[in-house]
C-alpha positions in Angstrom: -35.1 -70.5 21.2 -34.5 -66.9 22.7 -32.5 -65.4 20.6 -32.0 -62.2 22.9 -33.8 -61.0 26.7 -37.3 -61.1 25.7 -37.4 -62.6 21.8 -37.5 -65.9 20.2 -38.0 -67.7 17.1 -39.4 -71.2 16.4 -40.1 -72.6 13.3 -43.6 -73.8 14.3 -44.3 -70.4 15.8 -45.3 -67.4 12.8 -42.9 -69.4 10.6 -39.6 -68.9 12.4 -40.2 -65.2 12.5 -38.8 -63.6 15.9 -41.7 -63.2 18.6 -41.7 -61.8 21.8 -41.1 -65.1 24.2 -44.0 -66.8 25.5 -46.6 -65.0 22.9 -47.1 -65.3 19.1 -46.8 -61.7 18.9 -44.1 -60.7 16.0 -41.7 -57.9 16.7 -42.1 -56.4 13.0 -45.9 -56.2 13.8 -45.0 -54.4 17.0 -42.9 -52.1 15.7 -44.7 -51.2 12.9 -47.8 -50.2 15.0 -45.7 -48.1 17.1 -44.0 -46.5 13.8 -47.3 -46.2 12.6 -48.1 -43.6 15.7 -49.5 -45.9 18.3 -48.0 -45.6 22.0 -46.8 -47.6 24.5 -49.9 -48.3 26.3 -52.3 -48.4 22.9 -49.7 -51.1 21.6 -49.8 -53.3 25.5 -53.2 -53.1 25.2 -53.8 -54.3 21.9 -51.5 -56.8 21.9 -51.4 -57.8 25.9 -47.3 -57.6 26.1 -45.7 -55.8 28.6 -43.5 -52.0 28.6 -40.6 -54.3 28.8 -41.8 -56.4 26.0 -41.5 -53.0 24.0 -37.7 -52.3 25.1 -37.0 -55.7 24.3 -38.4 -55.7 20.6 -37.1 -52.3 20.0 -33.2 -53.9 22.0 -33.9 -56.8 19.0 -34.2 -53.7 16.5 -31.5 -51.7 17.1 -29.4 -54.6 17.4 -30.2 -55.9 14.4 -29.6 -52.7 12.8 -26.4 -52.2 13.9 -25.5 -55.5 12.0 -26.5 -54.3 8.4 -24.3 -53.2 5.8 -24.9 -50.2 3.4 -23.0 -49.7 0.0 -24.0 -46.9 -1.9 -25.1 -47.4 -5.2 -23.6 -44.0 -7.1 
């Protein structure tokens, strides 16, 4: 099931956790390689996925993020 342009979870595909559609590759793996200082290209090459594969998992991040909830703790 996509679950936005360009990421999808299935339960029998990395145990539900959300993949760029039509690969097995995870969108936390992908962004922590490119957190971790890889580019772009190192990151398409590695992994085979596309420039757009990248906007869409980091789309999937920031949209995500803008979802969570904070409370300070004081």
């Amino acid at each position: 099931m996509e679950i936005l342009p360009g990421i999808s979870v299935n339960k029998k595909v990395r145990f539900g956790k959300p993949v760029i559609s039509g690969t097995r590759v995870p969108v936390d793996l992908v962004l922590g390689k490119l957190a971790g200082g890889m580019s772009y290209e190192e990151v398409m090459s590695e992994y085979g996925i596309t420039r757009k594969n990248i906007l869409a998992v980091l789309n999937y991040a920031a949209k995500t993020l803008s979802h969570e909830e904070i409370k300070a703790v004081c």
